[in-house]
N, C-alpha and C positions, 0 to 999 in steps of 0.2 A: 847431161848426156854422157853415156859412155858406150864401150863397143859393143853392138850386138850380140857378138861371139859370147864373147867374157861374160856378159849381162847370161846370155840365159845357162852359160855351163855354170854359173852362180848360182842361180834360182833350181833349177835340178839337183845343186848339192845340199845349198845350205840352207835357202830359206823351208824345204821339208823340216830342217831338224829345228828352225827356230820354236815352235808348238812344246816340242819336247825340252828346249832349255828352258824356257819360260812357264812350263810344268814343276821342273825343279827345283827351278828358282822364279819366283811370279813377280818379284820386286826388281825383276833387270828391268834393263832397258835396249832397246838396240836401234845403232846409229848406221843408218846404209852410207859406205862409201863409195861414190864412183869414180876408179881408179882408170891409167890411162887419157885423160883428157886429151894429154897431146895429140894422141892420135886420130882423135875424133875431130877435134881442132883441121888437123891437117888434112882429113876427109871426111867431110861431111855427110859421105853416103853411110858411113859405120856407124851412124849419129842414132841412139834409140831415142824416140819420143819420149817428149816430157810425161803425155799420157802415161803410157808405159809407165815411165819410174812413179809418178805419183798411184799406180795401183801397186805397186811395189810396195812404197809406204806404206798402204792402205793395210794389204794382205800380210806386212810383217807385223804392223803398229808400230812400224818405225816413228823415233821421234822427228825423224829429220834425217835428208840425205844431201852428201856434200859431195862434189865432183872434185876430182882430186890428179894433179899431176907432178908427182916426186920430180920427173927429170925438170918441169919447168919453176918449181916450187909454187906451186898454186892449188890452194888450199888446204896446204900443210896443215900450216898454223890452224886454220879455223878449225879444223878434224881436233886438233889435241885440247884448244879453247871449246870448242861444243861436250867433247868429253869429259874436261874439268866442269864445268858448266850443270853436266848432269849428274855426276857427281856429289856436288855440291848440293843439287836438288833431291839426291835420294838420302843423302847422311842425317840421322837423327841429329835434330836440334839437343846440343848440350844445357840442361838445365846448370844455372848457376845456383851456388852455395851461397845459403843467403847467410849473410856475416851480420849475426846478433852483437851486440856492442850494449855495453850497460858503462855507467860510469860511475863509481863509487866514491 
């Protein structure tokens, strides 16, 4: 859940341009964060529905969305572990050099 407000002046800016990064580059990925917890926490009337965020996902192709609150450290971590995470999932597997060996 994050704040309504925040939520759709997000959605009017950024998720328009998502189509056109993922034009230029079609091998990204993108991870919704929702930022401010705390305050949602603390008033549950600012709270967007989970509906909501999951058509979020839908309409970006987000891989995954993480609610995230800096001031109370909650969900820091998981944001920078889901980005290494995918990462790791988009990097070419390194082929290994195969070590011929003869013995004379």
């Amino acid at each position: 859940r994050c704040e309504l407000g925040i939520l759709k002046q997000w959605y009017q800016r950024r998720v328009r341009g998502i189509p056109e990064i993922l034009r230029y580059s079609p091998k990204s990925k993108v991870l919704l964060v929702g930022t401010k917890l705390d305050l949602v926490t603390a008033n549950e009337s600012k709270a967007i529905q989970q509906d909501f965020i999951d058509e979020m996902v839908e309409k970006t192709g987000a891989v995954d969305f993480i609610p995230v609150s800096a001031i109370q450290n909650q969900g820091v971590e998981e944001v920078f572990q889901r980005v290494a995470q995918i990462s790791l999932e988009l990097a070419p597997a390194k082929k290994r050099k195969s070590l011929d060996c003869s013995l004379m």
